[in-house]
N, C-alpha and C positions, 0 to 999 in steps of 0.2 A: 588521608583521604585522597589526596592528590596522585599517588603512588597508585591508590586503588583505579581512578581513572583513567589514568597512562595505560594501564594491564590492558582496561576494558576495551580502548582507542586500538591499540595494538593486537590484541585478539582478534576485534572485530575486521581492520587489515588485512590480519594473516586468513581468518575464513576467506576474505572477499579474494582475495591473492592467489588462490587455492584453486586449480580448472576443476571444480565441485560441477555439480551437476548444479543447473539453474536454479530447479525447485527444491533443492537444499539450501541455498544464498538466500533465494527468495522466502523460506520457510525461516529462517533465521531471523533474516530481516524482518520481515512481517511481524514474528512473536517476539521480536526484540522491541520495537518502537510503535507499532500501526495500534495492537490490542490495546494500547492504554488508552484507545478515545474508542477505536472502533472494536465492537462485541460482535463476535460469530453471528449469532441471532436476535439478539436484541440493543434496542435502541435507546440509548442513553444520553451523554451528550454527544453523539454523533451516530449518524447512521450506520447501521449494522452492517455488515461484510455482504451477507446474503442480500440483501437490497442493495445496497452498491453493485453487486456483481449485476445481478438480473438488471439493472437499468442499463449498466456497459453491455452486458452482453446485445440486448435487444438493441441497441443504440450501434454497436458493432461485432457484429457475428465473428468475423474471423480474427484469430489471434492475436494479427501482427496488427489489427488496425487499432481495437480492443487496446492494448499492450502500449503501442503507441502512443496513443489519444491521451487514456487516464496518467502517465507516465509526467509526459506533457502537461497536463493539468494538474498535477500535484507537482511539478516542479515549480509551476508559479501560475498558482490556483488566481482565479478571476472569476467575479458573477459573471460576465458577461458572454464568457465559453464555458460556463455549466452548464450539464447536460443532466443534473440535478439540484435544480431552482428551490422548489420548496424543502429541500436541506439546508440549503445555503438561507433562505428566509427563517425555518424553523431553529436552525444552530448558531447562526453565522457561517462565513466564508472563512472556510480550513486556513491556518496559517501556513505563511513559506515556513520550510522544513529544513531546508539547505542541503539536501539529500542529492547527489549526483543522478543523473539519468541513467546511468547504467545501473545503480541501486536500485530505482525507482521501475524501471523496465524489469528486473528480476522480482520485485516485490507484485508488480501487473502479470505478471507471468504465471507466478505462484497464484494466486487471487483468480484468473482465468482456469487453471487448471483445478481447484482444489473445488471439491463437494462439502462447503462447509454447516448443510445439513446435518451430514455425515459424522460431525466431528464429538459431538456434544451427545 
């Protein structure tokens, strides 16, 4: 088992290692780790993707600020810089992830650009 997660650690490396285009890192990422709490369109123990987006979005229209912001908030999530309250009352405040910023900016990236209406 232990063998099996070295591969995993390692793979996951060599993708991020890789000058990929962003929204393949970040689609990776994303449907590597983020879908086991958060659902395209529905909401379960945590808020859906589609609601996430539209409150970042509305909250910061352009990319970089978008991208930033929630990157930053998911690197070490805080009620007190949510810009989704009644999530964090309704679920709890999202655990640290230990996720690198540059991970976490290609996963906001992806998350910005994807129509995950679309996807389902």
């Amino acid at each position: 088992m232990a063998h099996r997660k070295n591969a995993i650690i390692l793979i996951s490396f060599l993708l991020l290692s890789f000058n990929a285009d962003a929204d393949e890192n970040g689609s990776l990422l994303f449907h590597g780790n983020c879908t086991t709490c958060h659902f395209d369109t529905k909401t379960v123990s945590a808020p859906s993707v589609i609601d996430i987006k539209q409150k970042y979005i509305t909250a910061f229209a352009k990319k970089e600020d978008f991208v930033e912001y929630m990157s930053k908030w998911v690197h070490k999530p805080k009620e007190e810089t949510s810009i989704m309250l009644e999530a964090v009352n309704k679920h709890g405040l999202m655990p640290e992830l230990g996720f690198d910023l540059d991970a976490l900016r290609a996963i906001s990236a992806y998350i910005y650009e994807t129509d995950f209406s679309k996807k389902n």
